[in-house]
Each structure stands twice: as structure tokens, then as C-alpha cells.
C-alpha positions in Angstrom: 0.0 0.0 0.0 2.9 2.2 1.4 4.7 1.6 -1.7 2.2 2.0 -4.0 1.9 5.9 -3.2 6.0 6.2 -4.0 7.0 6.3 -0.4 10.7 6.0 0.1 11.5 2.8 2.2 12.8 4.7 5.3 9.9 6.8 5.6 7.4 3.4 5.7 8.4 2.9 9.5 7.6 6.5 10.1 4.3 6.5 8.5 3.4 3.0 10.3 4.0 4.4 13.1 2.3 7.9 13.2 -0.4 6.1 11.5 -0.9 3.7 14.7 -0.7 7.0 17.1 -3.4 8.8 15.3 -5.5 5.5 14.6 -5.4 4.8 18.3 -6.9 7.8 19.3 -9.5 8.2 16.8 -10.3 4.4 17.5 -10.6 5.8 21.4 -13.0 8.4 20.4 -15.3 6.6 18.3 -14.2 8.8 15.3 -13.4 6.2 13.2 -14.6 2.4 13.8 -12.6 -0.2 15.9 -11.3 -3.1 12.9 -8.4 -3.9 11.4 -9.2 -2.1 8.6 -6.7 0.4 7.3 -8.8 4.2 7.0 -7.6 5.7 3.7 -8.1 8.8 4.6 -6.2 8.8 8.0 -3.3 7.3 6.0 -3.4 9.7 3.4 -3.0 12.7 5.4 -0.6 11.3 7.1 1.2 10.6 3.5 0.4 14.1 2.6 2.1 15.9 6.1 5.2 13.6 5.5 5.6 15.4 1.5 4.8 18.5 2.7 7.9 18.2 5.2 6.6 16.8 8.5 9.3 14.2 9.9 8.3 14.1 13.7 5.7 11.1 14.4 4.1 12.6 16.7 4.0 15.9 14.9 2.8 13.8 11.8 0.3 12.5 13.9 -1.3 15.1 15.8 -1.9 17.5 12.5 -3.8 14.3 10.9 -5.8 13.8 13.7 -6.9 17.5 13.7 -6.9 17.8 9.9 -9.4 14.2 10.2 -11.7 15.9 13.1 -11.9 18.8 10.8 -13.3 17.2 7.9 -15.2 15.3 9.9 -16.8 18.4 11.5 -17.8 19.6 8.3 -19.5 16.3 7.3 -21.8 17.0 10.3 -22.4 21.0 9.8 
């Protein structure tokens, strides 16, 4: 999947592991639902941060979770 979008190889740990962060906590809130499913959309902003220049995990992580709770507010609105 990873490689698919053109993602260098060292950067596939990085995004695996931002991706759990900001999967967890979505999971926790009931934002998105609790499978093993990958969410696309998670994962592409996430993708998105890393080629705009985000390195940090945690950094990547947090601006995907707000960026994902803001398009999910406007769903609702």
C-alpha cells in the first residue's frame, strides 16, 4: 500500500507508526470504527504531512488527527 503511493522505504516505518498514534486515538473516540481495517483517509493525510515536510511522528500525527476531526466536522455541519 505504502509503496504504492511512492513512499521512500525509510519513511514506511515513520508513516506505520504515526499512523498507529493517530489511529489509536480516533479508535478511542469513536471517530473512526474499531477493525483492522486500514482508513484511507487517515493514512493519506498522514502521506500528505510527511511530502509537505513533517518528519516528527508525533507531529505527523497530531496534524492528521486535527486535519481528520476537521473534515469530519464539516460532514456533520
Amino acid at each position: 500500500m505504502l509503496v504504492e503511493r511512492g513512499l521512500q522505504a525509510t519513511n514506511v516505518e515513520l508513516v506505520s507508526k504515526a499512523y498507529a498514534i493517530a489511529a489509536n486515538f480516533l479508535r478511542r473516540s469513536g471517530a473512526i470504527p474499531d477493525s483492522l481495517v486500514t482508513d484511507e483517509r487517515l493514512l493519506g493525510l498522514i502521506v500528505k504531512l510527511l511530502q509537505q515536510g513533517e518528519f516528527n511522528k508525533i507531529r505527523l500525527a497530531n496534524k492528521a488527527i486535527a486535519k481528520f476531526q476537521q473534515t469530519e466536522a464539516r460532514a456533520v455541519a
